[in-house]
N, C-alpha and C positions, 0 to 999 in steps of 0.2 A: 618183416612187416608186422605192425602193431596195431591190432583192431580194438577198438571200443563200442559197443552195445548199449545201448542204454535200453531199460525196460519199465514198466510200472505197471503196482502189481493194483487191479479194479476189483469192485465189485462185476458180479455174474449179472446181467443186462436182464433177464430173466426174473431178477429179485423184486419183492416186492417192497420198494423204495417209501420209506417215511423220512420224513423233515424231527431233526433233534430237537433239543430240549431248547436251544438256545437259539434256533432259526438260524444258524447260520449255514450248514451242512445236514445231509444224513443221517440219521440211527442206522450206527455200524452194526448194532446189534440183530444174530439170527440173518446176515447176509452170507452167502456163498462168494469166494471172490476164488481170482484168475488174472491167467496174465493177461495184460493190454494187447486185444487183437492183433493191431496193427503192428505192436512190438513182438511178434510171433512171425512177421513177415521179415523185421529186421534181423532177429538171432539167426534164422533159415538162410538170409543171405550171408551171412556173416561166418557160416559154417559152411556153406557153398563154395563161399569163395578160398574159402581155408581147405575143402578138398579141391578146388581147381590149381590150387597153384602147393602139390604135393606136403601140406599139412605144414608148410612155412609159417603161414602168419598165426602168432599170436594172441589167442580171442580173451576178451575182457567183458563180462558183465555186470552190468551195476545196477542198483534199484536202490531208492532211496523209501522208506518209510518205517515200520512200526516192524516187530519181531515176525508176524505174519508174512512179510517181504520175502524170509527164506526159502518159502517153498516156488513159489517162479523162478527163483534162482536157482533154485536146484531144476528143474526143469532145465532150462538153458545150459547146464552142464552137462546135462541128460541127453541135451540135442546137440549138444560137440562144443561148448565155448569150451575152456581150458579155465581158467579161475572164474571165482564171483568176488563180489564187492559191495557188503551191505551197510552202506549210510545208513543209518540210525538214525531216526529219525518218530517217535512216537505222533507227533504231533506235525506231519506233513500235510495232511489236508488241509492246515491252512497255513504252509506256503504258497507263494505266489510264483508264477510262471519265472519271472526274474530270479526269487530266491533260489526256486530250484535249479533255474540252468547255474546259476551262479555256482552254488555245492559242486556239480556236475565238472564246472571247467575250474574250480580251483584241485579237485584231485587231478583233472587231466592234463592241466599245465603245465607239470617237469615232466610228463608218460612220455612223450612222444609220440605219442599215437598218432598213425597215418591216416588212420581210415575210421569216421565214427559213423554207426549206424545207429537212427532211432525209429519208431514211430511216424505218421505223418501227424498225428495228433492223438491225446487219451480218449478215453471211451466216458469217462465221468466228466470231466474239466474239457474236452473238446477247444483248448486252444489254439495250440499249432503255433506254439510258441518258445517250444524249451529248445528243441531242436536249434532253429534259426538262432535265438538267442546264445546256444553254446558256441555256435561254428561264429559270428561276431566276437564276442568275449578271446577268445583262441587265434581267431584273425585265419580260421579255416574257409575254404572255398566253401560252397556249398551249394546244394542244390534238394529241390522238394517234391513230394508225391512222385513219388518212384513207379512205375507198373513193369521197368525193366531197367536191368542191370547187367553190364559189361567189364568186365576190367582187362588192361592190358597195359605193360611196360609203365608203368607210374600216371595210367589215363585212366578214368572214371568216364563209362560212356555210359548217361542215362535218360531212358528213354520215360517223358514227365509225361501225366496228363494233365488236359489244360479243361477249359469249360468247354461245355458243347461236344465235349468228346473227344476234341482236337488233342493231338498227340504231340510232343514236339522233343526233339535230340539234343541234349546237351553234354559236350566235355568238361573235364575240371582234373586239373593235375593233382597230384596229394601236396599235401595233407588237405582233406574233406571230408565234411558230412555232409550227410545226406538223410534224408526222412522217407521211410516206408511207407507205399498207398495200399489196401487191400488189392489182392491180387496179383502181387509182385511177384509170387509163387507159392508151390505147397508147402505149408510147415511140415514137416516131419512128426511121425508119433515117437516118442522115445522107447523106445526097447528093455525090455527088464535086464541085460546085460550093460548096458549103456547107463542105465539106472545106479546100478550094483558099481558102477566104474566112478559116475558123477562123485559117491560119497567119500573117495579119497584123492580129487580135489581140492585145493586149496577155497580157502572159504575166509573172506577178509571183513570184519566188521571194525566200520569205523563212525566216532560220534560225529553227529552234523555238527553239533557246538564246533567240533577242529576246522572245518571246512565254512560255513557259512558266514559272510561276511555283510552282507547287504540286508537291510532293512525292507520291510515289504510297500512295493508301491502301489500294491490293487489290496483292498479289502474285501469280504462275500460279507453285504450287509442283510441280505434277506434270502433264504431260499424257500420256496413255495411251489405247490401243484398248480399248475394250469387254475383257471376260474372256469366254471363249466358254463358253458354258453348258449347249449339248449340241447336237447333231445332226440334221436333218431326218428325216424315215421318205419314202420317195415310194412311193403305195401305187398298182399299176398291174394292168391286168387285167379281168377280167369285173367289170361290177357288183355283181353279186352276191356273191362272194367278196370284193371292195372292202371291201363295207360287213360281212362278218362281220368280215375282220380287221381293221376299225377298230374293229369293236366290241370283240374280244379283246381290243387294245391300249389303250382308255380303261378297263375292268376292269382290268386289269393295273396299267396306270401312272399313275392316276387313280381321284378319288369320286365322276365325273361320274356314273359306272353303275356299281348295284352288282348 
């Protein structure tokens, strides 16, 4: 069996996020970054699955972006994939969900890969698009927001979440992918012997120019903070006076109470 990981690498959710020089994106500058959460639930299953079925399959992971890319990658080796795979890519931020899956399934389409795991969506970009778009392009099954994962005799049993909570059981024979939801399980912390193993690894950089074919069909014509839209009240003091002046203040500034 032949697994594929897709991962990408973010900023720390934590950082203190400014708008660049040219509005279209972030100042990368003075950001902490890390791997994409949800892509931390994908690697976990992906090396799960590679010790349930006695160290057989395969593991592949890939990240496309700028020379900083290498360190989640190394991670991921750290956590048991078997190679990495760095598209190259200085100026990914502004590809578009298309372009990227596109990169993604022109390296994976002589692999043979059976089984690709990703994210259910990034943590900066929140599309929820590269995933589905790869497993189309490849003409793989697929299936999304994962919270469980089964495999048996060439059968993908995965249990989704839906809205409202609602949980629902879906098969899919291989070749598949499939998209990671938080919670699908615990990521592993990597080990300083597992560390010490990662770095003789195979380690694959390849330019996006060789892979990328597709022109972009989404452009980021603005990006901006919120507009602030008015001010907290902190209402402190006896309770009883509390709750008069909140009551004044929903009269006042609202039809809650009339």
């Amino acid at each position: 069996m032949k697994v594929l990981v897709c991962i990408k690498q973010v900023p720390d959710m934590e950082s203190r996020f400014k708008v660049n020089g040219s509005g279209d994106w972030y100042d990368e500058a003075d950001l902490a970054y890390r791997m994409n959460e949800y892509d931390e639930y994908a690697v976990e299953q992906a090396v799960q699955l590679k010790e349930q079925l006695g160290d057989a399959p395969d593991v592949t992971v890939l990240s496309i972006g700028p020379d900083r890319v290498g360190d989640p990658l190394k991670k991921a080796l750290a956590m048991g994939c078997d190679r990495a795979v760095h598209i190259h890519d200085p100026d990914s931020c502004r590809k578009d969900p298309w372009q990227i899956a596109d990169m993604i399934a022109s390296f994976a389409k002589d692999k043979s890969f059976d089984l690709i795991f990703t994210g259910m969506q990034s943590q900066d970009r929140g599309s929820a698009q590269v995933g589905v778009t790869v497993a189309e392009l490849l003409g793989h099954n697929c299936t999304t927001t994962l919270v469980g994962f089964g495999y048996a005799d060439g059968t993908v049993t995965a249990k989704r979440e839906l809205e409202g909570g609602i949980k629902s059981v879906v098969r899919l024979p291989l070749p598949a992918l499939v998209t990671c939801q938080l919670g699908l399980n615990v990521p592993r912390y990597p080990t300083l012997p597992n560390i010490m193993k990662a770095k003789k690894k195979e380690f694959l950089t390849v330019p996006a120019a060789e892979l990328l074919r597709e022109e972009p069909a989404v452009a980021t014509e603005k990006l901006y903070p919120p507009m602030k839209s008015g001010s907290a009240v902190v209402l402190e003091g006896d309770l009883a006076q509390v709750a008069d002046r909140l009551l004044a203040i929903l009269k006042e500034k609202t039809t809650v109470v009339k």
